[in-house]
N, C-alpha and C positions, 0 to 999 in steps of 0.2 A: 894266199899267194902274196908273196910282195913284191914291189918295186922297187927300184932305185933310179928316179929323173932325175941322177946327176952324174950316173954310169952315159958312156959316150952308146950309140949303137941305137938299134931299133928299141921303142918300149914297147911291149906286151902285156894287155891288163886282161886280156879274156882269150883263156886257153893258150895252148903251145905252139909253137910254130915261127916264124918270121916274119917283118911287116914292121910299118912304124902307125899304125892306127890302133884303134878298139873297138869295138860297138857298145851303141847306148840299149838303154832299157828296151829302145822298142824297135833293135836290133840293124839300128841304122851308123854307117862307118862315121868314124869323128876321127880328121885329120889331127896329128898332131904338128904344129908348125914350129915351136917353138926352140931352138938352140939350149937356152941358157936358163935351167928351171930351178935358179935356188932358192931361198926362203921369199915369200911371194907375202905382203900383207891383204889378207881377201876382204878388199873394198874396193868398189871401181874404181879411185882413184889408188892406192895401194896396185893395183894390176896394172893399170896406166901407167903409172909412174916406175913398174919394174920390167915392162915390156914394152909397151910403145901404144899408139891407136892404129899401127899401121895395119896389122895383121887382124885389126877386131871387126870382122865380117859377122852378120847376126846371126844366133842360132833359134831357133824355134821347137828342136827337139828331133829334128831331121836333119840326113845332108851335110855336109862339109863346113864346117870353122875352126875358127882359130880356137889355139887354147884362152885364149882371152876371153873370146865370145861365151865358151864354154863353163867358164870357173864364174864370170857374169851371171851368167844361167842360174849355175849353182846359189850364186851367194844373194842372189835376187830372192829366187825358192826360199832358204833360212831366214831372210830378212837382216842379215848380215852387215852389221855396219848403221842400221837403221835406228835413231833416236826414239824413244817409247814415251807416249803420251799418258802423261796420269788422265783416269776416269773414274776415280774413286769416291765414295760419297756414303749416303744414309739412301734406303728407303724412303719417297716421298711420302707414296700412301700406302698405306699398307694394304694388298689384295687388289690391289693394281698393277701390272706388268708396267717399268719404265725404259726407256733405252738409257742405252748408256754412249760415251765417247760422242754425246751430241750428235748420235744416230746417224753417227758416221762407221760405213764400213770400214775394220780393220784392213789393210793392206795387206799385212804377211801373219797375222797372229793377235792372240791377245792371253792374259789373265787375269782370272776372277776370285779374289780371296774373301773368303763370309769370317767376318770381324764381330761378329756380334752372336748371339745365345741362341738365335732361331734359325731355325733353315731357310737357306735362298735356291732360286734354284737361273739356271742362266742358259740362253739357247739363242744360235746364233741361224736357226733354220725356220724358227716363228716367234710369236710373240709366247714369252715363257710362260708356263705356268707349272702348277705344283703338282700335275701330271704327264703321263704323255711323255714326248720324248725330250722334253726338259733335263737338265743337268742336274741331279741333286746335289747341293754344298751345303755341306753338313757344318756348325760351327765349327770354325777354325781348318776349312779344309779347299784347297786352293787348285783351282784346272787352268791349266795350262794348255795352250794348240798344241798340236804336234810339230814338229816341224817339218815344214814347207808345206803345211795346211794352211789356205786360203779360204778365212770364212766365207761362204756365199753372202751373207748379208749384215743386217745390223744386230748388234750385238743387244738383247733385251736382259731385262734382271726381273724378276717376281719375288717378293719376300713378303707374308703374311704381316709383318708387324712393321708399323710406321718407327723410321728411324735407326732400323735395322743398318750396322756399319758395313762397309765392304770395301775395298782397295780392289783397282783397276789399272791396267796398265794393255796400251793398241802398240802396235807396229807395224 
């Protein structure tokens, strides 16, 4: 189905009929408030700057806001605009789990690319190791979040051989 937010009239994103709303994933109504939808840069300030802070009432996934609030929402979720922090490095010791990003939880994402001849393996739900529900990173093979996946916790590396390389990047 497509749209056009730049046709005058009700917009319509879920199903036929008349109205000027849509419902979200979890079937709840989303005002649309906004007049004037043309090319919009999606960064808080990019939506500020092309609409206003008038109408930016908060969304939490329910309930009534603005389109502001909304595209907010969204571009929050992707991490959208957000600077990425190198956490790239070697292997300390080998056969020792290290964290990585200074054991800091990523915000919106992260990835782990294995630079070096040996497998590493990376898991952001315990401390890694070379089983179990660890990530395998096979050399030269790079995971990436999905997007608008929010690691639960700190991001660990495990790799059998000291000084094994690997490039990292948080957001």
């Amino acid at each position: 189905m497509a749209l056009d937010l730049s046709a005058t009239g009700p917009k319509i994103i879920d199903g036929a009929g008349g109205g000027t709303s849509f419902s979200d994933p979890v079937r709840q109504t989303v005002q649309i408030n906004q007049a004037n939808l043309g090319a919009i840069q999606v960064t808080e300030a990019g939506l500020e700057a092309a609409v206003g802070t008038t109408a930016d009432s908060g969304w939490i996934g329910s309930g009534v806001a603005s389109l502001v609030a909304l595209l907010k929402a969204i571009a929050v979720r992707l991490g959208v605009g957000v600077v990425a922090s190198d956490g790239g490095g070697v292997v300390a010791t080998g056969g020792l789990a290290q964290l990585l990003f200074a054991g800091l939880t990523p915000v919106n994402g992260y990835l782990v690319q294995n630079n070096s001849a040996a497998a590493l393996y990376v898991s952001d739900t315990a401390t890694a190791v070379s089983t179990g529900s660890s990530i395998l990173l096979n050399p030269g093979v790079m995971w990436v979040t999905p997007p608008g996946y929010k690691p639960p916790g700190p991001v660990s590396l495990y790799g059998a051989t000291s000084g094994a390389a690997y490039a990292a990047r948080r957001w």
